[in-house]
C-alpha positions as CSV (number, residue, x, y, z in Angstrom):
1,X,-112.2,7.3,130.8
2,X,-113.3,5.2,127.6
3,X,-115.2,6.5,124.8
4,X,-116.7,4.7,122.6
5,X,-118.4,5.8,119.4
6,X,-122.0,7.5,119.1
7,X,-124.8,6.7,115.9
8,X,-124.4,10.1,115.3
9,X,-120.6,9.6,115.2
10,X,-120.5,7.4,113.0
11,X,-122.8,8.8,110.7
12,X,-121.0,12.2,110.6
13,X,-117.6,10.0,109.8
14,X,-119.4,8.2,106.9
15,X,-121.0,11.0,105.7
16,X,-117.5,12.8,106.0
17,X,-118.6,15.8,108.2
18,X,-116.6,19.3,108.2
19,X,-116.0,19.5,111.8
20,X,-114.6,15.8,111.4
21,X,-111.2,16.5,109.4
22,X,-108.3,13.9,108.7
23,X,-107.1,14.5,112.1
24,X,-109.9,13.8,113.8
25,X,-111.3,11.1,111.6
26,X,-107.8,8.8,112.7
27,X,-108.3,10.0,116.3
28,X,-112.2,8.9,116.3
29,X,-111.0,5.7,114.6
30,X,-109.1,4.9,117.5
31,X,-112.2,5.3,120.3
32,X,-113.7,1.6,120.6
33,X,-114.5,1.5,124.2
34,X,-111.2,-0.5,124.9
35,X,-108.6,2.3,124.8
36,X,-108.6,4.8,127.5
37,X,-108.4,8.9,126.6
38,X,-105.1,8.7,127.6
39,X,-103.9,6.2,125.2
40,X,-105.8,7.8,122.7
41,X,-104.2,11.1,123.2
42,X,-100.4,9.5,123.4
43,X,-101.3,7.5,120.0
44,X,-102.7,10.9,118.3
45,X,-100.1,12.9,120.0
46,X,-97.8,13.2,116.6
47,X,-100.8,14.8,114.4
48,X,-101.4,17.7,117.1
49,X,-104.7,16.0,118.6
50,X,-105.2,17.6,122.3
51,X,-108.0,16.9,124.7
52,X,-110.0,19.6,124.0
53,X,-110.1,18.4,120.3
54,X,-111.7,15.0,121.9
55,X,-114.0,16.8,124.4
56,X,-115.4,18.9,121.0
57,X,-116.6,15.6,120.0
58,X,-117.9,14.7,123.1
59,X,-120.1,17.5,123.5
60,X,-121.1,16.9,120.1
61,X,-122.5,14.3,120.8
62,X,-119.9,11.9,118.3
63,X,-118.1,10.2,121.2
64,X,-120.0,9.1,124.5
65,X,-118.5,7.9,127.5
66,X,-118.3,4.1,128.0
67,X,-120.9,2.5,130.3
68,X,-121.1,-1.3,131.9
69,X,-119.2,-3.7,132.9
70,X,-115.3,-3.7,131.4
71,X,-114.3,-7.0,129.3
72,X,-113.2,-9.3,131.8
73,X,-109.2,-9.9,131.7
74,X,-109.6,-13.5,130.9
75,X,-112.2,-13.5,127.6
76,X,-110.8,-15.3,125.2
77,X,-108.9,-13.6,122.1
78,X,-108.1,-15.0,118.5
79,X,-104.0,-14.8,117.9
80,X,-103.5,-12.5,115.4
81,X,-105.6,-9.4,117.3
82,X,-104.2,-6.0,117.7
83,X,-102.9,-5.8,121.2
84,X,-103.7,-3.2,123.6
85,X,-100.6,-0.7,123.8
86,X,-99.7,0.2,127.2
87,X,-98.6,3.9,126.9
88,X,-95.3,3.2,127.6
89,X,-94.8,1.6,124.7
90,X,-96.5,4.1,122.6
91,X,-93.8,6.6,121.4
92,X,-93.0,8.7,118.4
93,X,-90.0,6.9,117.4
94,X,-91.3,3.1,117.8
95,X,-94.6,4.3,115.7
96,X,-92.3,5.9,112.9
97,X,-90.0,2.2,113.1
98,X,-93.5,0.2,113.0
99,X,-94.8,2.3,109.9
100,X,-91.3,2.3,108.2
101,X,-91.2,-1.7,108.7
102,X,-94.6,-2.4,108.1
103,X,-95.4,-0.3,105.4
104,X,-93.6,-2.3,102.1
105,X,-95.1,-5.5,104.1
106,X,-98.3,-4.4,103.7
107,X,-97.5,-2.8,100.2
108,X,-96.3,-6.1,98.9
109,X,-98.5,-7.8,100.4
110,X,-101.9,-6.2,98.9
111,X,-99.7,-5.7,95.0
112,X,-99.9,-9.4,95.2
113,X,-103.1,-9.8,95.4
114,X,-103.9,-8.6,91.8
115,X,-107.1,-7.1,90.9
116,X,-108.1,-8.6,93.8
117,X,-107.0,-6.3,96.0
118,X,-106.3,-3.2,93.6
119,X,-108.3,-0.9,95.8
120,X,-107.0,-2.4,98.9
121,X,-103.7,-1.8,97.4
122,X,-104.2,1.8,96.5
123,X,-105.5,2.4,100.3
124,X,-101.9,1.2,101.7
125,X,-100.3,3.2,99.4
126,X,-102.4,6.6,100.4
127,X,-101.9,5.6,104.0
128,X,-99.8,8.2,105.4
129,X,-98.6,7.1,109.1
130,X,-99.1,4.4,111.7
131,X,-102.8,4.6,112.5
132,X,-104.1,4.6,108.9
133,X,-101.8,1.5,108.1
134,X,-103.3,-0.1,111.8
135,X,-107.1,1.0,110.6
136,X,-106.2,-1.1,107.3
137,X,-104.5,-4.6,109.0
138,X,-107.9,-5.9,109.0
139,X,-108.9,-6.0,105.5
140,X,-105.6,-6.9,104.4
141,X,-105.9,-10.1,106.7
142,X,-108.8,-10.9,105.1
143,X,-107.9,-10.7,101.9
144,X,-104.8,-12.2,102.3
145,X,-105.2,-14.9,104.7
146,X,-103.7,-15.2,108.2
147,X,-100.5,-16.9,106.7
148,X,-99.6,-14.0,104.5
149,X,-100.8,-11.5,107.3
150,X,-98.5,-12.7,110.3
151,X,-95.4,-10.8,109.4
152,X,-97.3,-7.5,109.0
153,X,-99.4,-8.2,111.8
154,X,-96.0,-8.4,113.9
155,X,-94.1,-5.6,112.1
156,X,-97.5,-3.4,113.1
157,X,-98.1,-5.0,116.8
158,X,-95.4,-6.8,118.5
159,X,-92.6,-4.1,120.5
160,X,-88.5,-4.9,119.3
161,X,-87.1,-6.3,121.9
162,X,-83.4,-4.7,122.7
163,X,-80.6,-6.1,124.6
């Protein structure tokens, strides 16, 4: 199942709802029609978010299930987007390694900046795991540039490969 979010949702999320706490607000973050429950649920796993914590906001009406036709396999995708994780590769321990390498990446990245990216900055530094840091890739490749961006974007995205 794929949930994507509702008006409603996202108006209780900007407006910083009660019943929408930290937890919640990275879990809800995470719901953009492309990710399945399930890979929601392994992601959010860590911070204690269970199904029926999801299904609350379904029957709230913050979350809606999905409808149409899915995004055919082939459509075209720029280089440096956020891959889909399959939920194999989505573990506690490759999470904490992504966060631990990514996150003096992202923090020199966005100190170098200047004013520029001061408030940028000080939203890396208050980022507290994995899917905060992911929720902030974006802005920092924009205000960085794609050059500056690619070894974040593959600390963050791309799986170590062992032998």
């Amino acid at each position: 199942m794929h949930l994507i979010k509702t008006a409603e949702g996202q108006q209780a999320f900007k407006e910083r709802h009660a019943d929408l706490g930290q937890r919640l607000r990275s879990a809800f973050l995470l719901f953009d029609g492309n990710r399945s429950l399930l890979q929601v649920l392994e992601a959010t796993s860590a911070m204690g978010i269970s199904k029926d914590d999801i299904l609350a906001l379904v029957s709230r009406g913050w979350l809606a299930e999905k409808t149409g036709a899915a995004v055919p396999a082939a459509a075209p995708v720029s280089e440096l987007q956020p891959p889909a994780l399959a939920p194999a590769e989505v573990d506690e321990k490759s999470i904490a390694g992504r966060y631990q390498k990514a996150y003096p990446m992202a923090v020199s990245i966005t100190g170098g900046l200047g004013l520029k990216g001061f408030r940028l900055n000080l939203a890396v530094e208050a980022a507290m795991g994995y899917e905060q840091l992911v929720e902030l890739a974006p802005r920092i490749r924009s205000a960085a540039g794609d050059k500056a961006y690619a070894p974040l974007h593959k600390a963050l995205f791309e799986a170590e490969k062992t032998q």
